[in-house]
VEXTILO-548925 format. One record per residue (C-alpha): x, y, z; residue in three letters; residue number from 1. Coordinates in nm, 3 decimals. Layout:
N
+---------+---------+---------+---------+-----+
!      px !      py !      pz ! residuo ! num !
+---------+---------+---------+---------+-----+
!       X !       Y !       Z !     ala ! NUM !
...
+---------+---------+---------+---------+-----+
***
This chain:
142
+---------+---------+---------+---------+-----+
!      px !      py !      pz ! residuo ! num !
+---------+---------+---------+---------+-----+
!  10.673 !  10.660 !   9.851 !     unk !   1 !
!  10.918 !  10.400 !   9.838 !     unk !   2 !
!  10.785 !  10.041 !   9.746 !     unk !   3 !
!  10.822 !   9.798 !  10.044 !     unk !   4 !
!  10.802 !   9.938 !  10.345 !     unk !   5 !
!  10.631 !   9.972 !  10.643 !     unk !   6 !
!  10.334 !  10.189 !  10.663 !     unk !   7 !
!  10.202 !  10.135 !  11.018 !     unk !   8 !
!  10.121 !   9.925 !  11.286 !     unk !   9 !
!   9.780 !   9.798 !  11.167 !     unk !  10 !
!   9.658 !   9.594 !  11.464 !     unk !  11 !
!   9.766 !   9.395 !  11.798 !     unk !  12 !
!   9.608 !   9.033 !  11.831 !     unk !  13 !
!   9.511 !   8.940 !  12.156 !     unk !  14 !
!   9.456 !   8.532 !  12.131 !     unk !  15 !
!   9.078 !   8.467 !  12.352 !     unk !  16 !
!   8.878 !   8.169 !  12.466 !     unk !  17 !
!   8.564 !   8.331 !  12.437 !     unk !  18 !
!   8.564 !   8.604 !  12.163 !     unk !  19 !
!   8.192 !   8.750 !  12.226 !     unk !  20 !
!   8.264 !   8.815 !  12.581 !     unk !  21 !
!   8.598 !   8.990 !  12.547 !     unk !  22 !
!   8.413 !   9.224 !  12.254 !     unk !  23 !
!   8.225 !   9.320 !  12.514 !     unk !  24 !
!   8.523 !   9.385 !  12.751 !     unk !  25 !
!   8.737 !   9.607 !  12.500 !     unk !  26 !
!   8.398 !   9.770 !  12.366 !     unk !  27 !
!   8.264 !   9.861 !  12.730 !     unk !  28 !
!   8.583 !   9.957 !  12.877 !     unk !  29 !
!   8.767 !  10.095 !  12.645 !     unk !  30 !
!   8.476 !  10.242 !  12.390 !     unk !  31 !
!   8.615 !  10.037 !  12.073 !     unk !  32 !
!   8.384 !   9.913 !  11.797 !     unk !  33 !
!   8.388 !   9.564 !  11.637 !     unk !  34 !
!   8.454 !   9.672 !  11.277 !     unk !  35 !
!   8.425 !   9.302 !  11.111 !     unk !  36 !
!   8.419 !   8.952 !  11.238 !     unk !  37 !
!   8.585 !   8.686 !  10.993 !     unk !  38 !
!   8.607 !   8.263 !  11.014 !     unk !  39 !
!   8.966 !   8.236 !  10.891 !     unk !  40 !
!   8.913 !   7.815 !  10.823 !     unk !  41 !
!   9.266 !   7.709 !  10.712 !     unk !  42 !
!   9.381 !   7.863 !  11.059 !     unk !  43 !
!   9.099 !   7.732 !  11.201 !     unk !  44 !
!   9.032 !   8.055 !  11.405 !     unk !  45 !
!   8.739 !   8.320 !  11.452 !     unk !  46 !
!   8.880 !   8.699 !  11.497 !     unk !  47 !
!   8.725 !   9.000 !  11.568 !     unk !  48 !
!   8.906 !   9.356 !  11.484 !     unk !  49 !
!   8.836 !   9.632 !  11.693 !     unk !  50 !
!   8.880 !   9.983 !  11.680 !     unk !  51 !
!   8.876 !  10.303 !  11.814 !     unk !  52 !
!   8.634 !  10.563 !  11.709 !     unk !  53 !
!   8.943 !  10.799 !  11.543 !     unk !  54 !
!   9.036 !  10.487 !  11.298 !     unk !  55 !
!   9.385 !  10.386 !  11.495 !     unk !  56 !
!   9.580 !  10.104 !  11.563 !     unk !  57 !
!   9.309 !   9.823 !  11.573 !     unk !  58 !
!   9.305 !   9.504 !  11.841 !     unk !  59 !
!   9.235 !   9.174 !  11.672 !     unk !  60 !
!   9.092 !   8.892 !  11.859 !     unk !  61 !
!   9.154 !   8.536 !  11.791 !     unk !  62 !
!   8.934 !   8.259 !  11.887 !     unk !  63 !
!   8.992 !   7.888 !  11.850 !     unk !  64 !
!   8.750 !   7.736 !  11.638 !     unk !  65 !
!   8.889 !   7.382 !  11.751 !     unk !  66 !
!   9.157 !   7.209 !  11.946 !     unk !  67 !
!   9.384 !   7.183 !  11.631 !     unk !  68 !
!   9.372 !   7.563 !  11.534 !     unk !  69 !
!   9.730 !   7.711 !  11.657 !     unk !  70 !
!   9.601 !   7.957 !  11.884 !     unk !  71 !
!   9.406 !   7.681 !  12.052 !     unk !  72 !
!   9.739 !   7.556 !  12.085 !     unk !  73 !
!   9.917 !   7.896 !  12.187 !     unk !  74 !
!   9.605 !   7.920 !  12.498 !     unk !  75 !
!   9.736 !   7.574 !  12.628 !     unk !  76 !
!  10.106 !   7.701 !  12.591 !     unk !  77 !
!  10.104 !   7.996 !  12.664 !     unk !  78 !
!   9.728 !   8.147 !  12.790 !     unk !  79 !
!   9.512 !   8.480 !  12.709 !     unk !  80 !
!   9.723 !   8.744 !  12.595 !     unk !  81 !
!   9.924 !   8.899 !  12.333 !     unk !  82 !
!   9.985 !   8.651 !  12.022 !     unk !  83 !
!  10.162 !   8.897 !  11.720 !     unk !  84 !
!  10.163 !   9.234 !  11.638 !     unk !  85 !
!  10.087 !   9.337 !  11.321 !     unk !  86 !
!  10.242 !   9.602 !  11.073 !     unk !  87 !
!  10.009 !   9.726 !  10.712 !     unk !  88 !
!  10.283 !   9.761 !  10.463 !     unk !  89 !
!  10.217 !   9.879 !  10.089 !     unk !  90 !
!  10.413 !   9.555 !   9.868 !     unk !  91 !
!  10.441 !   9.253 !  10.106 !     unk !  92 !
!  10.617 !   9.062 !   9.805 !     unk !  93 !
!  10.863 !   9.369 !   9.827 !     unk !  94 !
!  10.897 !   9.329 !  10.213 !     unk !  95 !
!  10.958 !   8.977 !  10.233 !     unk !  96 !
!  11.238 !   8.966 !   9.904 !     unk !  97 !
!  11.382 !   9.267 !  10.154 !     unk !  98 !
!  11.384 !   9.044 !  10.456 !     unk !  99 !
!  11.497 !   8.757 !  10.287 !     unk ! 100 !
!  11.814 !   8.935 !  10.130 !     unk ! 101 !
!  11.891 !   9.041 !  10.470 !     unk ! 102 !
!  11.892 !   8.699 !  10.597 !     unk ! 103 !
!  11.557 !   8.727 !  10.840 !     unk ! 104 !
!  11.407 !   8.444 !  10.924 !     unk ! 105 !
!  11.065 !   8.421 !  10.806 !     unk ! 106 !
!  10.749 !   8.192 !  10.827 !     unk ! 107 !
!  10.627 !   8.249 !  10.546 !     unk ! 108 !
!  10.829 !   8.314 !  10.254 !     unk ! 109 !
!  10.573 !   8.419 !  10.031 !     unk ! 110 !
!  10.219 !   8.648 !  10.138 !     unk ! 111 !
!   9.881 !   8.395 !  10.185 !     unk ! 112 !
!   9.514 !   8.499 !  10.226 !     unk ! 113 !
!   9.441 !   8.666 !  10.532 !     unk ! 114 !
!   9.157 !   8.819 !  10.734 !     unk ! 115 !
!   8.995 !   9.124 !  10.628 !     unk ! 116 !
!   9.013 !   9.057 !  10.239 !     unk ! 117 !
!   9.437 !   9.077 !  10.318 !     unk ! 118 !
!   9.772 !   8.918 !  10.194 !     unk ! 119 !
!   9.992 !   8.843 !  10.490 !     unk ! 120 !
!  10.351 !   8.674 !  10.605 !     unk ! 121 !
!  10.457 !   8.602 !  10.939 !     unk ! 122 !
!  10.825 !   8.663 !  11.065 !     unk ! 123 !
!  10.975 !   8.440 !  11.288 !     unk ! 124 !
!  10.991 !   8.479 !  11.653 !     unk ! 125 !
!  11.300 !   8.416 !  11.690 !     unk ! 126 !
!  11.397 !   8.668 !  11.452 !     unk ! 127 !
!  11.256 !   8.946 !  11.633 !     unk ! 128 !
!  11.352 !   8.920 !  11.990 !     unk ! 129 !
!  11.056 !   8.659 !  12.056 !     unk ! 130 !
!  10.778 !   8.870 !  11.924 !     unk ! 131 !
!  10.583 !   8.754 !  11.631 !     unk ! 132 !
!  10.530 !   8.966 !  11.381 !     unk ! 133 !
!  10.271 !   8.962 !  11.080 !     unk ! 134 !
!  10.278 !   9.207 !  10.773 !     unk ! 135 !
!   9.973 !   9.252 !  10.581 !     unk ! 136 !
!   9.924 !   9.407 !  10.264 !     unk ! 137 !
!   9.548 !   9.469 !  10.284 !     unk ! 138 !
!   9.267 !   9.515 !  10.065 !     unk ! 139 !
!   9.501 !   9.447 !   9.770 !     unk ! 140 !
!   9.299 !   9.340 !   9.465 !     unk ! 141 !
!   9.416 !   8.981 !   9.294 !     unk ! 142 !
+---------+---------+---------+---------+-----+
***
């Protein structure tokens, strides 16, 4: 397979006030299971991933740990609801030299520590028709 590229679209995160009770939402309505929680401190958020029994696209949920974290900041804004989607791609430092050749506008020019023992990058809204998108290269070992 050819380095840096998409694999697939890992999860959807889905920004909360109250993570527990939405859990129970998604796990009750829609039969998902909470397959780790995480405390992500330098984003100053609490997530949750869900999935579905087959192993599919997973739903993240992201709860403010304080009125500083940025989703705290996106609920003010913006409300409940869809924050970024998220593709798993095999070489993020790949991707993003990719991206950057291309001219893409990026917020994060090089991969930090993410959830879910994961490398990720965010491209900018603006440079995908207003839809935030993370890449995640995950369970890479340092």
């Amino acid at each position: 397979m050819e380095k840096g590229i998409l694999e697939n679209l890992y999860h959807v995160a889905i920004a909360v006030k109250d993570l527990s009770a939405v859990e129970e939402v998604y796990k009750t309505a829609l039969g998902l299971r909470v397959e780790h929680r995480e405390v992500v401190e330098d984003q100053g958020v609490n997530t949750s991933m869900l999935v579905p029994e087959d192993g599919g696209t997973a739903i993240e949920l992201l709860e403010p740990m304080d009125e500083n974290s940025p989703i705290s900041k996106f609920l003010d804004k913006r409300g409940e609801g869809i924050h970024h989607i998220c593709f798993k791609v095999d070489d993020i430092e790949a991707v993003l030299e990719r991206l950057k050749k291309q001219g893409v506008r990026l917020i994060d020019e090089s991969p930090r520590p993410g959830a879910y023992n994961s490398r990720v990058a965010f491209i900018h809204p603006k440079a995908m028709n207003g839809v935030l998108v993370e890449l995640a290269e995950v369970n890479k070992a340092d």
